[in-house]
C-alpha angles and dihedrals in degrees: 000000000000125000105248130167124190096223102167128030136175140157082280121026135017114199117216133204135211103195144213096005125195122329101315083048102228129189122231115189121199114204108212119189111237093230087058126245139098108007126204117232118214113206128356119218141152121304086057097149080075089052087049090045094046093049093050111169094336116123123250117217103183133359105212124182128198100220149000093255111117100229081077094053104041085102097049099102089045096050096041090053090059094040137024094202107138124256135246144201140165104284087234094053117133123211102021112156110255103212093056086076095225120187116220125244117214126222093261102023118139138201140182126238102176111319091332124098113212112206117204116224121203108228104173113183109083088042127006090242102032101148125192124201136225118202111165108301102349133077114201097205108189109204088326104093129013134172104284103011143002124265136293113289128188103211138015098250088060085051102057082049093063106046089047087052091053092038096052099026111034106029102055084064114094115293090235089062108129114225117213112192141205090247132025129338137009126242130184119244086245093057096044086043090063088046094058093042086074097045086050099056091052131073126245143193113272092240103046115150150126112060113014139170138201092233098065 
């Protein structure tokens, strides 16, 4: 049986995860309506056969991946087979296969899984296109925002993106947001707000980059 947690629930929608997916141990979150019917399935990474056996005979209504880095698409082959649902990225994603047909998702742009509408935020800094989603009480933040720190980023200027991203685009939602990564455990935006706090009031080197964490 595959491994799945409720980690959000509300009067529409309930979002699922399957944790901790394939050797880079990626999280996938299914968003179910709570009236039944079609659900809408968030990354795709290796370890798939769980997503497939989590889904069962439900319908899928959408695939939508956070980002172009292949860690979230390993399970791509393996999820298509079992479902036909359209895909979607970040419009302003780089390096998206083509030949997956793969529909673009605005910043702003919203969709409906159930009663619940699902807003896509545009976070650019650890890919160009990295998108997160709010759906009610919950952010799905791709590799954009983890507890302690946001995600890996390959130069500083990427860096500075980021940050400014989180900064201007996460943390003016409600501190009891809960935020739901790529990889590992959840946090909440005030909690990582009161992370950041004490990486803001300290210097740091001009080319910082790469792994970084609020702490430092």
């Amino acid at each position: 049986m595959a491994t799945t947690k409720v980690v959000y629930q509300d009067a529409t929608v309930s979002i699922e995860m399957v944790p901790a997916l394939g050797r880079f141990a990626n999280n996938t979150y299914i968003l179910r309506p709570a009236s039944g019917g079609a659900v809408t399935v968030i990354d795709v990474p290796e370890g798939a056969d769980a997503i497939v056996e989590a889904l069962g005979s439900t319908p899928v209504e959408r695939i939508v991946v956070t980002h172009h880095h292949f860690d979230h698409w390993l399970g791509f082959d393996i999820v298509r087979a079992h479902t036909p649902a359209p895909v979607f990225a970040g419009a302003t994603e780089t390096n998206l296969d083509a030949t997956r047909n793969i529909q673009p998702l605005a910043d702003g742009a919203t969709f409906t899984v159930g009663g619940a509408t699902v807003r896509a935020i545009l976070t650019p800094g650890h890919t160009p296109g990295s998108t997160c989603f709010l759906v009610g009480g919950a952010l799905i933040t791709g590799d954009t925002l983890f507890p302690g720190g946001p995600g890996r980023t390959g130069s500083p200027e990427n860096l500075q993106q980021e940050i400014a991203s989180i900064t201007s685009r996460l943390y003016v939602l409600p501190p009891e947001t809960l935020v739901l990564p790529g990889h590992g455990p959840s946090t909440t935006i005030g909690e990582s707000k009161a992370e950041y706090a004490v990486f803001a009031s300290k210097s740091h080197p001009a080319d910082l980059k790469g792994d970084v964490l609020w702490e430092m």
